[in-house]
C-alpha positions as CSV (number, residue, x, y, z in Angstrom):
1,X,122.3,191.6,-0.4
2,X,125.3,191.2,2.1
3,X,127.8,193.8,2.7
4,X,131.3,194.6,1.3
5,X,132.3,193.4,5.2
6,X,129.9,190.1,5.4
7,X,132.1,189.1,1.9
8,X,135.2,189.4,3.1
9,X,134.2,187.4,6.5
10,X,132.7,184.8,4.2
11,X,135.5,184.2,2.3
12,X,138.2,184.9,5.1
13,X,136.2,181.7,6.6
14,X,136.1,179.6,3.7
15,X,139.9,180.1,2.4
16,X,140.7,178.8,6.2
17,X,138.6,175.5,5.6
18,X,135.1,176.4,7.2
19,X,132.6,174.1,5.7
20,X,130.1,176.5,3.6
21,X,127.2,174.9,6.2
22,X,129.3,176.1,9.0
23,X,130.0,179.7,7.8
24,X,125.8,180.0,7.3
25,X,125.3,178.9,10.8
26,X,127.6,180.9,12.6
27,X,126.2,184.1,10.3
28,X,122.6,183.2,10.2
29,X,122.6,183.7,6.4
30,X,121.2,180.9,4.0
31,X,123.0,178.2,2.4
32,X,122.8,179.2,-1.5
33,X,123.6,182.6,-0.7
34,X,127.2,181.8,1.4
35,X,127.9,179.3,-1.5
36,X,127.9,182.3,-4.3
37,X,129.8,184.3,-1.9
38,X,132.0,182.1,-0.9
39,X,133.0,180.7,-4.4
40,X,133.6,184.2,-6.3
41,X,136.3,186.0,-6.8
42,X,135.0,189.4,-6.3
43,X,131.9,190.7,-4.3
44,X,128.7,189.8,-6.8
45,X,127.3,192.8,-8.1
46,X,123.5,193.5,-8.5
47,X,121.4,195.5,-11.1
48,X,117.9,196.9,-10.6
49,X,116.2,197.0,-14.1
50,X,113.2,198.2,-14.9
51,X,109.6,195.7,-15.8
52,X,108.1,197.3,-17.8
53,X,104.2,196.4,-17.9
54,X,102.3,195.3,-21.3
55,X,99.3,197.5,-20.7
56,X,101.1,200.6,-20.0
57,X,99.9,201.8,-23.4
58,X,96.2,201.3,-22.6
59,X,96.7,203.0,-19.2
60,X,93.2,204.1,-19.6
61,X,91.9,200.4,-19.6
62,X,93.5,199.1,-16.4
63,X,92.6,202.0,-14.5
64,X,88.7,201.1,-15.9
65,X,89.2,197.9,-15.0
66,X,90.4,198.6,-11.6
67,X,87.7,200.8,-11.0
68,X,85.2,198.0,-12.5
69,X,86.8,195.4,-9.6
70,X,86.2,197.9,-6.5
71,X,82.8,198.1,-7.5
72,X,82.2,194.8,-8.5
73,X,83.5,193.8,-4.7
């Protein structure tokens, strides 16, 4: 995730004309990410969210089955 700075650069650059190509170059960022910059209006905003794993209820079998791998190795 870019800064609050990087953004502003990014689209300081692209309001002036800078090709989105150019802009990635000189800021050695990738293309798809200086395109989403570049074309919103306000700095993209990110949520973590939790996965939560299927076999958390049978906690007991996946640590049985982890111990069943080492010793199988």
């Amino acid at each position: 995730m870019l800064s609050h700075e990087d953004w502003i650069m990014i689209r300081e650059l692209y309001d002036h004309g800078m090709s989105i190509s150019e802009i990635s170059r000189r800021l050695h960022i990738d293309r798809k990410t200086d395109r989403k910059y570049a074309k919103s209006k306000d700095i993209p905003r990110f949520e973590l969210y939790r996965i939560y794993s299927k076999l958390k209820q049978y906690n007991y079998t996946t640590s049985y089955v982890y111990i069943l791998c080492i010793f199988i190795n």
